[in-house]
Biopython code that builds the backbone (N, CA, C, O; Angstrom):
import numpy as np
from Bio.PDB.StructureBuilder import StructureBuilder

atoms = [
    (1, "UNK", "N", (73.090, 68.266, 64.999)),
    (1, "UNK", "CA", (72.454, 68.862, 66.155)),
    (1, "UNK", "C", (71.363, 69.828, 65.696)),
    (1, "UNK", "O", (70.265, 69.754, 66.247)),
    (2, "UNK", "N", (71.570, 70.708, 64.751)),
    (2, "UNK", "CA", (70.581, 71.527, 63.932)),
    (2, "UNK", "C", (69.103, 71.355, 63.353)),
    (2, "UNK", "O", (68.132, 72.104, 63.250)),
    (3, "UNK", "N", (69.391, 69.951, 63.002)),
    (3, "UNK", "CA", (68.844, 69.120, 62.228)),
    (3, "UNK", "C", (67.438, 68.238, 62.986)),
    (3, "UNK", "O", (66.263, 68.137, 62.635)),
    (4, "UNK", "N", (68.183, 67.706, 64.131)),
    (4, "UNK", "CA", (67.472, 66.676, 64.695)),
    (4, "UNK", "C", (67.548, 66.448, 65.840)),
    (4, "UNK", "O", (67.139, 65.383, 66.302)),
    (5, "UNK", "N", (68.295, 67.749, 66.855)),
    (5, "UNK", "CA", (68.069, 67.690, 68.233)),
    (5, "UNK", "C", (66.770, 67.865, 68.992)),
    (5, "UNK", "O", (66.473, 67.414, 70.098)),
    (6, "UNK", "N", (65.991, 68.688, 68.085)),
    (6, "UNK", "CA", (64.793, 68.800, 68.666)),
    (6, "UNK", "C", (63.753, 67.840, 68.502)),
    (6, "UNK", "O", (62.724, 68.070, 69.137)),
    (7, "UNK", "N", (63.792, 66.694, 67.709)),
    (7, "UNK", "CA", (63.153, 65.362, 67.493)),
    (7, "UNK", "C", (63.530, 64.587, 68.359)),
    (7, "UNK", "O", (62.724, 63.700, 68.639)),
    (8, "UNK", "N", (64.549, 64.596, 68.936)),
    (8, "UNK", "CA", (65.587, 63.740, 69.455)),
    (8, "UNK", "C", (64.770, 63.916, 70.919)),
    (8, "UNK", "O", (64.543, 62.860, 71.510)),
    (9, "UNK", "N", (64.435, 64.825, 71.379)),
    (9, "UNK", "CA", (64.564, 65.630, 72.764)),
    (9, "UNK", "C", (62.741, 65.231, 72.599)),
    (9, "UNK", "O", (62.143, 64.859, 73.609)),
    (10, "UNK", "N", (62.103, 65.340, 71.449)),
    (10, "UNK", "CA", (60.498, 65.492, 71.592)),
    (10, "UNK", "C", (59.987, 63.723, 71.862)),
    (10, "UNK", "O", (58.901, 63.343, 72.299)),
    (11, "UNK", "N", (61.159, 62.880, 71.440)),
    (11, "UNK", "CA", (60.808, 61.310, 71.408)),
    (11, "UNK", "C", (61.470, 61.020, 72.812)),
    (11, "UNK", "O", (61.053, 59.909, 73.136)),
    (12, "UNK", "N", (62.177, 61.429, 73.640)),
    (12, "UNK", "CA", (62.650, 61.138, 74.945)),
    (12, "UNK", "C", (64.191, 60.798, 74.883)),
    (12, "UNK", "O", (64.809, 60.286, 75.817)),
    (13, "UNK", "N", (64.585, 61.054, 73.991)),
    (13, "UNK", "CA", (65.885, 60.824, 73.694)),
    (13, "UNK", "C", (66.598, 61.998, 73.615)),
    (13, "UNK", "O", (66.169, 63.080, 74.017)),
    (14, "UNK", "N", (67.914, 61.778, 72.996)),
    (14, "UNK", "CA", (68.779, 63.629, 73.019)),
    (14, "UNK", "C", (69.892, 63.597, 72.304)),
    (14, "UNK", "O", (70.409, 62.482, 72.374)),
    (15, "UNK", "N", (70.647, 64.551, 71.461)),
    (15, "UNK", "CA", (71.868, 64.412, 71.398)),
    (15, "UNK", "C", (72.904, 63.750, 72.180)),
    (15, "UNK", "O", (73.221, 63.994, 73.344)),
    (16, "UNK", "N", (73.392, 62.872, 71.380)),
    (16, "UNK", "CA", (74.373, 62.056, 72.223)),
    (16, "UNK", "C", (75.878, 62.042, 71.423)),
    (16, "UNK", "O", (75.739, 62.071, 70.200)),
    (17, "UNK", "N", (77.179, 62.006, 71.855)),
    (17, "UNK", "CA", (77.998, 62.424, 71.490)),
    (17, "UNK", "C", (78.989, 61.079, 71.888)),
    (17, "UNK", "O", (78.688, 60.368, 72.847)),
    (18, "UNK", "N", (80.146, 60.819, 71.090)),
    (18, "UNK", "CA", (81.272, 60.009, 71.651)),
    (18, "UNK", "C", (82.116, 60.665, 71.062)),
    (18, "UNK", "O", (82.006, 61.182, 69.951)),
    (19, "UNK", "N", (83.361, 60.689, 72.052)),
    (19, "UNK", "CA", (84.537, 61.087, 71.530)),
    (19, "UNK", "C", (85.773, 60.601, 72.034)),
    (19, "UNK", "O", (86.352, 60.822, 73.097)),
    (20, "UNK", "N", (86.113, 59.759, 70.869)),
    (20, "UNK", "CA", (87.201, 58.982, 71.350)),
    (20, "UNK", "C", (88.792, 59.769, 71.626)),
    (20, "UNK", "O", (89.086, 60.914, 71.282)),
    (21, "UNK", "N", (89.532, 58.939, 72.228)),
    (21, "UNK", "CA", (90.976, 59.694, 71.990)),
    (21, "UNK", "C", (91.225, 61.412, 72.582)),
    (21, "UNK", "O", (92.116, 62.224, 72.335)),
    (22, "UNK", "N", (90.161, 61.476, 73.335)),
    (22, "UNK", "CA", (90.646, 62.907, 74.174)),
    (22, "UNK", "C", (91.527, 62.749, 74.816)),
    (22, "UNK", "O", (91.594, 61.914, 75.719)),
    (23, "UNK", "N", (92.610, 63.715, 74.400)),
    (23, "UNK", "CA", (93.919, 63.725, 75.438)),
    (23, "UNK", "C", (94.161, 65.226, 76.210)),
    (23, "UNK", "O", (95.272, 65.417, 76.704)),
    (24, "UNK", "N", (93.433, 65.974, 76.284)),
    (24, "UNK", "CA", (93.959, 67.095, 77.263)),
    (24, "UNK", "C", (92.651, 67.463, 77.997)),
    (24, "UNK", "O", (91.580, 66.859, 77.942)),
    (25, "UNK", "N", (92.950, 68.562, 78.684)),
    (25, "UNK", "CA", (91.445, 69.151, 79.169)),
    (25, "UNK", "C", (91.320, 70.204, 78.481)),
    (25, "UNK", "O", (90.280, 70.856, 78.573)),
    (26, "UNK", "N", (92.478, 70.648, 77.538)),
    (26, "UNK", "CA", (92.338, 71.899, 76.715)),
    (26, "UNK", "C", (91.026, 71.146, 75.260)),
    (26, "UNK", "O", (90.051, 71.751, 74.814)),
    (27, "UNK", "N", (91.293, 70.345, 75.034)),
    (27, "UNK", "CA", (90.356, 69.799, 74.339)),
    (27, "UNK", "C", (88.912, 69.302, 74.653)),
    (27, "UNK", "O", (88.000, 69.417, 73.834)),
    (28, "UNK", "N", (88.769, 68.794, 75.770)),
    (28, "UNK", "CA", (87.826, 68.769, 76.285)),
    (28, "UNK", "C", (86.731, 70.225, 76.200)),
    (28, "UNK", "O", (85.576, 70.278, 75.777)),
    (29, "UNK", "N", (87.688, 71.432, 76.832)),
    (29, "UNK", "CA", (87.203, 72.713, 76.813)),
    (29, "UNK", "C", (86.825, 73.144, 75.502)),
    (29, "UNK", "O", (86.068, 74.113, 75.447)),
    (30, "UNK", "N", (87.303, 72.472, 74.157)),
    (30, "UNK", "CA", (86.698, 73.401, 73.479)),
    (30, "UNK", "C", (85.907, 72.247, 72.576)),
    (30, "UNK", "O", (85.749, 72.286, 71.356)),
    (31, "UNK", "N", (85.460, 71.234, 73.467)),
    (31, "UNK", "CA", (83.915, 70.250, 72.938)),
    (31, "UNK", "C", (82.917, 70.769, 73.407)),
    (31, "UNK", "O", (81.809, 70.847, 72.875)),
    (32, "UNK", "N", (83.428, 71.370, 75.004)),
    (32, "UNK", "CA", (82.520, 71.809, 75.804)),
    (32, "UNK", "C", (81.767, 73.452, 74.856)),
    (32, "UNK", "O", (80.597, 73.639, 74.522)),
    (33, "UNK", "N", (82.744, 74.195, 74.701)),
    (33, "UNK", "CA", (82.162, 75.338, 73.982)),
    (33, "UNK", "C", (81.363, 74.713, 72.666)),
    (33, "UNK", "O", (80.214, 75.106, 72.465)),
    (34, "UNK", "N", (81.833, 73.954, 71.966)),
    (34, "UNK", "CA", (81.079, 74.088, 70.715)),
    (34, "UNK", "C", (79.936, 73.212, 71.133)),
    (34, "UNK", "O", (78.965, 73.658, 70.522)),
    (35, "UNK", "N", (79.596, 72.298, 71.788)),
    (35, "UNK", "CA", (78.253, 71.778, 72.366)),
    (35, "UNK", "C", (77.428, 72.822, 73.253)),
    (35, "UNK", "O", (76.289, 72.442, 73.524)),
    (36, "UNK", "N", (77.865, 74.268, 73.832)),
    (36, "UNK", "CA", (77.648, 75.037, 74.529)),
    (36, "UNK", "C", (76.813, 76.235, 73.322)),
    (36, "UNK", "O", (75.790, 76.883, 73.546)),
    (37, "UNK", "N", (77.750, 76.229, 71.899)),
    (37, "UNK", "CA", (76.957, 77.029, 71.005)),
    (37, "UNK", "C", (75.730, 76.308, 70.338)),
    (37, "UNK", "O", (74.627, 76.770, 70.044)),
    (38, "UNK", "N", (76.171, 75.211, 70.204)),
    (38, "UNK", "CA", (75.281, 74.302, 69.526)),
    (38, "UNK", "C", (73.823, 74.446, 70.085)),
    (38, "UNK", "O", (72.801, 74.676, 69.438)),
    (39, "UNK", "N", (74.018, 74.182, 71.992)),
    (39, "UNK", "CA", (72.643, 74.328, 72.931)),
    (39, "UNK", "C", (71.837, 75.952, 72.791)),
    (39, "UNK", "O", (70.656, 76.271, 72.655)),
    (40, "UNK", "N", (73.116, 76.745, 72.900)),
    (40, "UNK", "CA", (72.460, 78.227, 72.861)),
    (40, "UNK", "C", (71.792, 78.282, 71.416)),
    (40, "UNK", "O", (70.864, 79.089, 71.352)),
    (41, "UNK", "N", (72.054, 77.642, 70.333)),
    (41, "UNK", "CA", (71.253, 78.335, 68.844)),
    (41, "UNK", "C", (70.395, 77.391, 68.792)),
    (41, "UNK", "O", (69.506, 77.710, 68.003)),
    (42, "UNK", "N", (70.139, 75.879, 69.473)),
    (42, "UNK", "CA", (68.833, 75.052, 68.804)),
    (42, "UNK", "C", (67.764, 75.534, 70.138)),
    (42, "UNK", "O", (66.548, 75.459, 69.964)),
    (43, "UNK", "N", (68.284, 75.984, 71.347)),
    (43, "UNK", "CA", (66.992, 75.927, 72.386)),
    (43, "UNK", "C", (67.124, 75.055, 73.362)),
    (43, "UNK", "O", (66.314, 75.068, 74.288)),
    (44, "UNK", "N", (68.474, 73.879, 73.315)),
    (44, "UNK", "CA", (67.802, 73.370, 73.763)),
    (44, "UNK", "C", (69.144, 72.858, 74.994)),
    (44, "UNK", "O", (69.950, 71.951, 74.790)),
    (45, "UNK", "N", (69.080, 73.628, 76.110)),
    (45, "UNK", "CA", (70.709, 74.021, 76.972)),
    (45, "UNK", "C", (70.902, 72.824, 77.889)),
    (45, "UNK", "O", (69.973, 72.824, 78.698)),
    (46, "UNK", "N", (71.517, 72.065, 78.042)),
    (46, "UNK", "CA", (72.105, 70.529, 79.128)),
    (46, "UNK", "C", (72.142, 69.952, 78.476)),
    (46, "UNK", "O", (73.204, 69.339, 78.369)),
    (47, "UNK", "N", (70.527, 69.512, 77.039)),
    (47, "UNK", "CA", (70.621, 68.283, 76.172)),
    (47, "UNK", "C", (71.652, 67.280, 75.867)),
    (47, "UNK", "O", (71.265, 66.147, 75.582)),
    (48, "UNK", "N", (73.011, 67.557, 75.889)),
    (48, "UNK", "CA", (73.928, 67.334, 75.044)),
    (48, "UNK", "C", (74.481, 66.344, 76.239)),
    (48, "UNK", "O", (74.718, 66.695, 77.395)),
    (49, "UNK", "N", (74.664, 64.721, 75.558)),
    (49, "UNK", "CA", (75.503, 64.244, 76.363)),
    (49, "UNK", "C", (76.547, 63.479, 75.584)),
    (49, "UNK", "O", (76.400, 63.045, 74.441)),
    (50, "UNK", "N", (77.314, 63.399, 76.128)),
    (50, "UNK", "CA", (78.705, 62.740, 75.566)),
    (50, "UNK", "C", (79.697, 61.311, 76.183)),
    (50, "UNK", "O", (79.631, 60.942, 77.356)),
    (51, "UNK", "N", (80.075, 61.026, 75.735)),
    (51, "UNK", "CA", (81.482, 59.486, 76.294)),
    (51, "UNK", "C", (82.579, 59.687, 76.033)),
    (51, "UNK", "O", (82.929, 59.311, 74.915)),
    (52, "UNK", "N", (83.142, 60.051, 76.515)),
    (52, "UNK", "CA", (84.482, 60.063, 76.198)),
    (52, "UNK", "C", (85.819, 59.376, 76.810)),
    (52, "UNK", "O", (86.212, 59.419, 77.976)),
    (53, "UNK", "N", (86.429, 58.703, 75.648)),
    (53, "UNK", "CA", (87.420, 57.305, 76.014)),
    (53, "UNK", "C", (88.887, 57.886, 76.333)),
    (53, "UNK", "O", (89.875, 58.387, 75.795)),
    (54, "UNK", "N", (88.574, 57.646, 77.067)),
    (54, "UNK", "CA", (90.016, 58.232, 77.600)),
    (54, "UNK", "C", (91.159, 56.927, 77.607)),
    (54, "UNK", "O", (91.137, 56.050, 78.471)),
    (55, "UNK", "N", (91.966, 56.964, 76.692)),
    (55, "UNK", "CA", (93.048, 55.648, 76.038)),
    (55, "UNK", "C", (94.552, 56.003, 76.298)),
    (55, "UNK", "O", (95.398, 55.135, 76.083)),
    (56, "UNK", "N", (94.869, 57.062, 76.685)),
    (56, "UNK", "CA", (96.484, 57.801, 76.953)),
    (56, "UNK", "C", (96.569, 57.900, 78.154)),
    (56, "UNK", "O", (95.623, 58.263, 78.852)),
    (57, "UNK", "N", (98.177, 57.469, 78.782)),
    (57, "UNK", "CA", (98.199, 57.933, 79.541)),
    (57, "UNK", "C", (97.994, 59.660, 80.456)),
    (57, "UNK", "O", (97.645, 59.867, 81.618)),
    (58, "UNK", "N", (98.351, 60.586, 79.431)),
    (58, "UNK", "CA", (98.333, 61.647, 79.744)),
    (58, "UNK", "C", (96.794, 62.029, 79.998)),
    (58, "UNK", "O", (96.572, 62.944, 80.791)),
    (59, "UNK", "N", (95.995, 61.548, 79.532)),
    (59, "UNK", "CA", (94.764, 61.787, 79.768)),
    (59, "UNK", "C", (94.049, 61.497, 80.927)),
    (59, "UNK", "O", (93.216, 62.228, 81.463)),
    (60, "UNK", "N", (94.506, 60.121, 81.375)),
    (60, "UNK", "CA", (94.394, 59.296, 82.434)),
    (60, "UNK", "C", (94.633, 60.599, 83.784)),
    (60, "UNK", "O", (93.878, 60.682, 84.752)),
    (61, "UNK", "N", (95.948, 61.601, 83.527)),
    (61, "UNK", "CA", (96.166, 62.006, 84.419)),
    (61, "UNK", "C", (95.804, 63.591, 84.641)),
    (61, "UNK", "O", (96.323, 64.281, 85.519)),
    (62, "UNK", "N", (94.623, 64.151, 83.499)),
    (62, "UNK", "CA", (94.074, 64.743, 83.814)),
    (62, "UNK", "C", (92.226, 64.554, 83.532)),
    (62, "UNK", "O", (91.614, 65.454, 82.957)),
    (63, "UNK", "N", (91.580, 63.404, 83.975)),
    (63, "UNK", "CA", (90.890, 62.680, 83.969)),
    (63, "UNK", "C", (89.885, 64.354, 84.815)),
    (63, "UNK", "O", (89.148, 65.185, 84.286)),
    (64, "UNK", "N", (90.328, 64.203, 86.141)),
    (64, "UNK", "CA", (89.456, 65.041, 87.399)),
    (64, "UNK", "C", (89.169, 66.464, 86.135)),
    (64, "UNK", "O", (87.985, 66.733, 85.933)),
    (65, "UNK", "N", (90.186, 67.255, 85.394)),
    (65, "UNK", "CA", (90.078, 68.232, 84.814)),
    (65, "UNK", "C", (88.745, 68.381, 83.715)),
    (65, "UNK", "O", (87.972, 69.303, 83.454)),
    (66, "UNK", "N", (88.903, 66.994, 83.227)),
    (66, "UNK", "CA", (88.235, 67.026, 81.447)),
    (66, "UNK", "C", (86.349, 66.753, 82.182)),
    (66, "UNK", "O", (85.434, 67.520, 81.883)),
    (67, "UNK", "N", (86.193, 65.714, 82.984)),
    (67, "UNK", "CA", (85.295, 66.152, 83.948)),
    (67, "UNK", "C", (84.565, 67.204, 84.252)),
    (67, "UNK", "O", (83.404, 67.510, 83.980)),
    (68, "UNK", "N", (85.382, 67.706, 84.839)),
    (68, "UNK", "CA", (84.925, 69.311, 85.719)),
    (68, "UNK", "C", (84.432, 70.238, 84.686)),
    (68, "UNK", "O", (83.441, 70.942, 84.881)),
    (69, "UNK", "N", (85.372, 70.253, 83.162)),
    (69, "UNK", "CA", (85.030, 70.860, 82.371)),
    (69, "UNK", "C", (84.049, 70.565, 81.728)),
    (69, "UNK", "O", (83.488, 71.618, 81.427)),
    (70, "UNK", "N", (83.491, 69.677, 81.323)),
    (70, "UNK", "CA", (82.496, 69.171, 80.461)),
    (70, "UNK", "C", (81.181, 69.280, 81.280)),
    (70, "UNK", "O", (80.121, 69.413, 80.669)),
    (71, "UNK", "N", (81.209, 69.219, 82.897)),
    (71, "UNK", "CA", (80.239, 69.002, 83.928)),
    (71, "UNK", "C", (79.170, 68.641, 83.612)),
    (71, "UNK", "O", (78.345, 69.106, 82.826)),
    (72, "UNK", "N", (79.185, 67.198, 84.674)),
    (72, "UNK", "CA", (78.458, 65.942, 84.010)),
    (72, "UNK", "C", (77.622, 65.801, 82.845)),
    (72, "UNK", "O", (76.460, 65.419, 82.986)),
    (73, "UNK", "N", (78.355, 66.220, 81.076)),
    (73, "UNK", "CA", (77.862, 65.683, 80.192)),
    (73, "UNK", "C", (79.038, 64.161, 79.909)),
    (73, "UNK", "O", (78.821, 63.232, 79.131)),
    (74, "UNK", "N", (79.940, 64.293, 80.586)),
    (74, "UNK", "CA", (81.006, 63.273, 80.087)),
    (74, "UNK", "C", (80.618, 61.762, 81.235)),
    (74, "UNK", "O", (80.352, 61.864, 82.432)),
    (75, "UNK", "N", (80.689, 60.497, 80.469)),
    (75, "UNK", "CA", (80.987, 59.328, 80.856)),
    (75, "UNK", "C", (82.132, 58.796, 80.292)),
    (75, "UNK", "O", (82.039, 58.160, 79.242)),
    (76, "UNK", "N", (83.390, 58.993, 80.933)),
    (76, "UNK", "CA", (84.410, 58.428, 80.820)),
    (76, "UNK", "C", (84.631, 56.859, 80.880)),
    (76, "UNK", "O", (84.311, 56.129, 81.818)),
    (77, "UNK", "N", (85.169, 56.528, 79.834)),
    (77, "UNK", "CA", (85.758, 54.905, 79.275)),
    (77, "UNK", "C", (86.644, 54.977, 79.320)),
    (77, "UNK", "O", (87.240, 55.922, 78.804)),
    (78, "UNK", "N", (87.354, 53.821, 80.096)),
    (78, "UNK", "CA", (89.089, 53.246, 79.870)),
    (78, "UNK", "C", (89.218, 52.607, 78.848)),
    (78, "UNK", "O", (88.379, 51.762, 78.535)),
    (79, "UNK", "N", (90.236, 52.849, 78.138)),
    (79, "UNK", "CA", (90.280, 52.269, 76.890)),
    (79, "UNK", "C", (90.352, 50.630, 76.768)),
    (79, "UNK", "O", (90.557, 49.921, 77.753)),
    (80, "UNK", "N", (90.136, 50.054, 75.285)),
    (80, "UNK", "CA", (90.047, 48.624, 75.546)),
    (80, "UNK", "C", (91.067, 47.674, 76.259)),
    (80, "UNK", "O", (90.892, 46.759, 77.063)),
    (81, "UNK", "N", (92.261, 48.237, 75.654)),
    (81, "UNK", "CA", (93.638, 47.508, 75.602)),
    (81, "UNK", "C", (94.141, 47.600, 77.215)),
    (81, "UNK", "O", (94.993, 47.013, 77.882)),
    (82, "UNK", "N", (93.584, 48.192, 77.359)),
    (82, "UNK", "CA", (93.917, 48.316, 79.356)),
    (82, "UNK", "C", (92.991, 46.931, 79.895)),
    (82, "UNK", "O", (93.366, 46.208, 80.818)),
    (83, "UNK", "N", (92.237, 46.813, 79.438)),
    (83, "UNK", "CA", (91.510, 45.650, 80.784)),
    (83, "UNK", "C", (91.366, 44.637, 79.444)),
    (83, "UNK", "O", (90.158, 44.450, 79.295)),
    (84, "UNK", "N", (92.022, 44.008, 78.549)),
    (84, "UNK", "CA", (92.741, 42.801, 77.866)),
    (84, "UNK", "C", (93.543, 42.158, 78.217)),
    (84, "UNK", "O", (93.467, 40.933, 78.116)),
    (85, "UNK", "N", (94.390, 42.667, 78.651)),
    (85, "UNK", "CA", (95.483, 42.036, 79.346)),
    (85, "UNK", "C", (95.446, 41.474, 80.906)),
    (85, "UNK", "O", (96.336, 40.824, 81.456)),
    (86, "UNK", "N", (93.844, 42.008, 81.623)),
    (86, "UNK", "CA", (93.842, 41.394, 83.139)),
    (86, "UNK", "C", (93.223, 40.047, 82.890)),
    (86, "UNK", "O", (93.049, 39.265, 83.824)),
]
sb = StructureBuilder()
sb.init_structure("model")
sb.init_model(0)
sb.init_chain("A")
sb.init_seg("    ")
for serial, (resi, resn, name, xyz) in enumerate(atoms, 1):
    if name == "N":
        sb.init_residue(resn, " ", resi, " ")
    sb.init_atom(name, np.array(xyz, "f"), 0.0, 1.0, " ", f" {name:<3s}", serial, name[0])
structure = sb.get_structure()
């Protein structure tokens, strides 16, 4: 992010993030902070977007939380093995 967010952002593009295997919203919260320090020291504050695969059930069931927290940098994915079997 240090490195090459601001190239990223000058060609029309941006930091982009995936993160697989999030299972809480306590985790979520602290992607959200460190993408939150990351924006405050390069300049460059919303840039940051992310995917995150949500593959557990427990996650599944705080889906509305990890959301709210991240506010709309997250595009949530159902994991693969869920829609294989339809």
């Amino acid at each position: 992010m240090f490195h090459n967010a601001r190239a990223q952002l000058e060609r029309g593009s941006g930091p982009y993030f995936y993160l697989p295997k999030l299972e809480s919203h306590l985790e979520a919260r602290l992607w959200a902070q460190a993408f939150a320090l990351a924006e405050g020291s390069s300049g460059s504050v919303g840039s940051i977007r992310c995917t995150v695969l949500i593959e557990t059930i427990l996650a599944a069931f705080e889906m509305e939380e990890i959301s709210t927290i991240a506010r709309l940098r997250v595009r949530a994915q159902r994991g693969r093995w869920t829609t294989s079997s339809a």
